[in-house]
N, C-alpha and C positions, 0 to 999 in steps of 0.2 A: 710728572704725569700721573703716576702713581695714587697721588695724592689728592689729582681731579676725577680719577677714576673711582678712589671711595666717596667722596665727595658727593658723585652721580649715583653712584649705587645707593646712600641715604637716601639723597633727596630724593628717587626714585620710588624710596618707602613713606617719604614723608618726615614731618616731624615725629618724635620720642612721644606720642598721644595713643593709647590704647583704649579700647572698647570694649566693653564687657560682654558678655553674652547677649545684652538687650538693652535698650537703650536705659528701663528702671533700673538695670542691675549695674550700671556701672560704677565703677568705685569712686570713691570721693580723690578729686587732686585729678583727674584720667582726661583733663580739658575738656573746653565747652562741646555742647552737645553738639548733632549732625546739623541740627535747623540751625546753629546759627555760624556755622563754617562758610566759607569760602568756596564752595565745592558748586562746579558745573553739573548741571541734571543731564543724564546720560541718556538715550533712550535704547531699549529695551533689544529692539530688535531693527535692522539697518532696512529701509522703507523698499528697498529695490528686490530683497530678496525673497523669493518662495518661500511659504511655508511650510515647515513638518508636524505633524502632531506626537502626541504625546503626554504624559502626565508627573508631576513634579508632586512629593509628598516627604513630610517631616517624618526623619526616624529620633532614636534617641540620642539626646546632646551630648557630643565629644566632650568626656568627665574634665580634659584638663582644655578649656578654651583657648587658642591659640591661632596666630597666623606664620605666614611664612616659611609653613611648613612641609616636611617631603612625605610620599606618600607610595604608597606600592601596594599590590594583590599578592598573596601568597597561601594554596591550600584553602581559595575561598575566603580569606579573609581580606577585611583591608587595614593595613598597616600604616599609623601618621606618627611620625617621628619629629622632634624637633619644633622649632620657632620660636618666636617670640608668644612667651603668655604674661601672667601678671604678678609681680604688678609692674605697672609699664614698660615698655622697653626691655622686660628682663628676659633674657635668651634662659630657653629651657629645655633639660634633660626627658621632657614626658615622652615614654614611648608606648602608645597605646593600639590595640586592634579590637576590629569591629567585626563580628560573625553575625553574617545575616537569619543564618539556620535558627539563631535563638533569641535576637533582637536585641542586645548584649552586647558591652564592652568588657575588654579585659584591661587593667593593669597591667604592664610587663616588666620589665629588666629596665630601669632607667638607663638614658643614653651615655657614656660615660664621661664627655662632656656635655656643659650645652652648646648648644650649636644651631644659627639660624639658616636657612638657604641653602641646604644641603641638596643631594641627592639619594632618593633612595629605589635600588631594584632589586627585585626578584630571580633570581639565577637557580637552578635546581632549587635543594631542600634551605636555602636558608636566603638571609635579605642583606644587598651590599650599602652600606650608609656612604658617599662620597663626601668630602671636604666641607664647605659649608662655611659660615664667619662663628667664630670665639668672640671671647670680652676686645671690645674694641673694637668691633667690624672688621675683624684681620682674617681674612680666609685661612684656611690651613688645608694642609698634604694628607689628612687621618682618612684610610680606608679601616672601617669598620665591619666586622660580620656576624651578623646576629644568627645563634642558632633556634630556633622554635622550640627543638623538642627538651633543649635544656635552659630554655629561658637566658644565654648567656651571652654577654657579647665578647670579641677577642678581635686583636689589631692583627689585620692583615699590611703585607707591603704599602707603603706609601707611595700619595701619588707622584708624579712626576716633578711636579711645581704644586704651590696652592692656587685654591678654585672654588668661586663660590656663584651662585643665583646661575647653575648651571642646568643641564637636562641629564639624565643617566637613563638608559636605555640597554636590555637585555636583546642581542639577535645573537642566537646559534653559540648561546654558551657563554658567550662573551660581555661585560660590560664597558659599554661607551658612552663618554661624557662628549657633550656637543655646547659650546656656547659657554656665556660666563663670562665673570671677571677671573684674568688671571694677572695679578701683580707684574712680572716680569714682563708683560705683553702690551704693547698699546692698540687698543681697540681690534684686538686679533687673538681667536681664540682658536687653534689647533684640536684635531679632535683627537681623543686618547682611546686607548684601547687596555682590558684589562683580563687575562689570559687565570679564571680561577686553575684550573689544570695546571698551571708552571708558574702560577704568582709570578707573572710576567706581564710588563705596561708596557705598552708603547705609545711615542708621545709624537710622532710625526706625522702621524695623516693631515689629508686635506682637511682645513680650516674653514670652517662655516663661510661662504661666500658674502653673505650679511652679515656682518659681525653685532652678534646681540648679546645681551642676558638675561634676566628674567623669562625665559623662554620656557616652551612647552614642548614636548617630543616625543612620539608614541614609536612603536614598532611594527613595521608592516612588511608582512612577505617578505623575510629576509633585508629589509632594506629598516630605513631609519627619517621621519619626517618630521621636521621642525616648523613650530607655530608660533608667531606672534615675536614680541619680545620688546626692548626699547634699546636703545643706546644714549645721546643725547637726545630725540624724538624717539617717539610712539611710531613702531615698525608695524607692517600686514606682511614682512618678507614669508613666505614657504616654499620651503627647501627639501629637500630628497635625499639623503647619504645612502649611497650603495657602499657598504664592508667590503663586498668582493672586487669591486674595481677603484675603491678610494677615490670613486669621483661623486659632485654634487650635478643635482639640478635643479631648474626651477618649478614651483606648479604654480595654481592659481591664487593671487595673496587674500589673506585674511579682509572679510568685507568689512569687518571693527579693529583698527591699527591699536594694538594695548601688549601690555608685558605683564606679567604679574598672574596669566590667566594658568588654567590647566587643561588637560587633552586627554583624550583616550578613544580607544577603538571600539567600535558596535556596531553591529548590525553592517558589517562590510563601508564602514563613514568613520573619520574622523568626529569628535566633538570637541568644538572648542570654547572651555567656559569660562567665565567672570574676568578678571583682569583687573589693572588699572592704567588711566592716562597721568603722564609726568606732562604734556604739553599744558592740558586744565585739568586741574585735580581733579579727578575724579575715579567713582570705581565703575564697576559692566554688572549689570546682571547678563550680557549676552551669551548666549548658545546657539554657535554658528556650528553648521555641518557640513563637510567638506566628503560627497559621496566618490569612492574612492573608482568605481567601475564607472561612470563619467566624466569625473575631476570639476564640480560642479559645487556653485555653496548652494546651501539653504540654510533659511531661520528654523530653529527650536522653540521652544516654548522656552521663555526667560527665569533666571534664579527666580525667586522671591523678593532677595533683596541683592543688591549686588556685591559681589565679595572680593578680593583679590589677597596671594599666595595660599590657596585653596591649593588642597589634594584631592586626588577623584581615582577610579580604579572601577573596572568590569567585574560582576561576580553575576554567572548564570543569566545574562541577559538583562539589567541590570545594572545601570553608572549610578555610584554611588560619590559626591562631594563633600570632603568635611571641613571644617577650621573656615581659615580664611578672615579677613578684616575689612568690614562691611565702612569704614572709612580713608581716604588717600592717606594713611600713614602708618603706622606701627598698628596697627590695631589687631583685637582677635577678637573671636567669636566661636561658639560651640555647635555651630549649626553643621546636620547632617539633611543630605536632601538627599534625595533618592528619583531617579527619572526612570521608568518605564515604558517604552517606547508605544 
């Protein structure tokens, strides 16, 4: 079973075919181009749904191009860690951050391995990297913790089991991973809990109701929401985890069923962007809105291009998206958008 379940989690990515930063810059050997793939045209935004305004503009290009990657806000900044860059397929150590204050990338502390499909959050003064796949698509147990002010990284307690193409999410101190593939598990992914204060996990809570991966998960009021995801089909489940009572529930599902997408909070809504579909390849530019004081979608104003394992992250009102792979398979890209509401 094990073994169907990496199986899914590839093909989920696609073939071993990466994408440059543009379509003239791709590398020679990095397979044919987009126009003459196999790929379903997506549309933009789902016909039924109201729309939000808004505006969508280029910042500057993530230095190491990649997809698949994890992503987090800390002190203003935003942090992408991990993924696949190039050349093809090669899972990478790039850990870079972006400050909007000066328009600027920095270089950091490479990750100490590489590692694609991680998790990465923001907890007090430093960033927690979760599991993720090594050489071979083999998820592993590595909690990681970066400190800012020393540029350094250090192994915290491992996690329970291995776990990858998961969500990690900070509420009230704590880091929680929701979703994922977990080897030992079939099609069931228990949600963990991880206690910086006593370097203490816990690995029994309620289990995603919809068992997915590739998922999206923001933090709201104390509670924990999960978006999109795939398993063998392209899911729209959303989901509710409340920490204080270890129970789920349901809200209203995602109006574009995709996995691969990312989320974040603004302006009191949920956003949910880009993706990909495993049913017909393809990738999303969409940006669906899920207003949290009516529990209601609306359409955004769509990517540019459509992307999927994209990172995103609030700074000052402000959703910023980076990375991501503008075709169904391993692919990456250096694209930084920026939406202002």
């Amino acid at each position: 079973m094990w073994a169907l379940l990496v199986a899914l989690a590839i093909l989920s990515c696609g073939s071993p075919v990466v994408t440059g930063p543009s379509p003239a810059s791709s590398p020679s050997g990095s397979g044919p181009p987009l126009a003459s793939r196999s790929v379903a045209p997506s549309p933009s935004v789902a016909p039924s749904l109201p729309l939000v305004g808004g505006t969508w503009t280029s910042g500057p290009p993530v230095p190491s191009p990649r997809g698949e990657v994890a992503a987090a806000v800390l002190d203003g900044w935003l942090y992408v860690a991990g993924g696949f860059g190039l050349p093809r397929g090669t899972q990478s150590r790039a850990f870079e951050a972006f400050d909007p204050a000066t328009s600027t990338w920095a270089t950091l502390a490479p990750l100490p391995e590489p590692r694609d499909h991680a998790g990465l959050t923001a907890i007090g003064s430093g960033l927690y990297l979760t599991g993720g796949n090594a050489e071979g698509f083999q998820p592993r147990t590595n909690l990681w913790i970066y400190d800012p002010l020393k540029d350094r990284w250090s192994a915290g307690p491992p996690m329970p089991d291995r776990r990858s193409a998961h969500a990690a999410v900070a509420v009230d101190g704590r880091l929680y991973l929701v979703g994922g593939v977990i080897p030992s598990q079939t099609f069931r992914a228990p949600t963990w809990s991880y206690n910086p204060a006593t370097g203490a996990w816990t690995d029994s809570l309620a289990a995603i109701p919809t068992y997915r991966e590739h998922v999206a998960a923001v933090a709201v009021d104390g509670t924990i929401i999960v978006v999109g995801g795939r398993a063998a089909t392209d899911l729209a489940a959303v989901e509710r985890y409340d920490p204080a009572t270890d129970m789920w529930t349901s809200l209203p599902p995602l109006p574009t069923a995709r996995g691969g997408l990312t989320a974040a909070v603004l302006d009191n809504a949920v956003h949910a962007i880009g993706g990909e579909s495993i049913d017909a390849p393809r990738v999303f530019a969409q940006h669906e809105i899920l207003d949290l004081a009516t529990l209601t979608w609306s359409g955004g104003p769509p990517l540019a291009r459509g992307r999927h394992g994209l990172g995103s992250g609030v700074i000052d009102g402000r959703l910023y998206v980076a990375a991501g792979g503008a075709n169904p398979d391993l692919a990456v890209s250096d694209k930084l958008d920026i939406f202002t509401p």
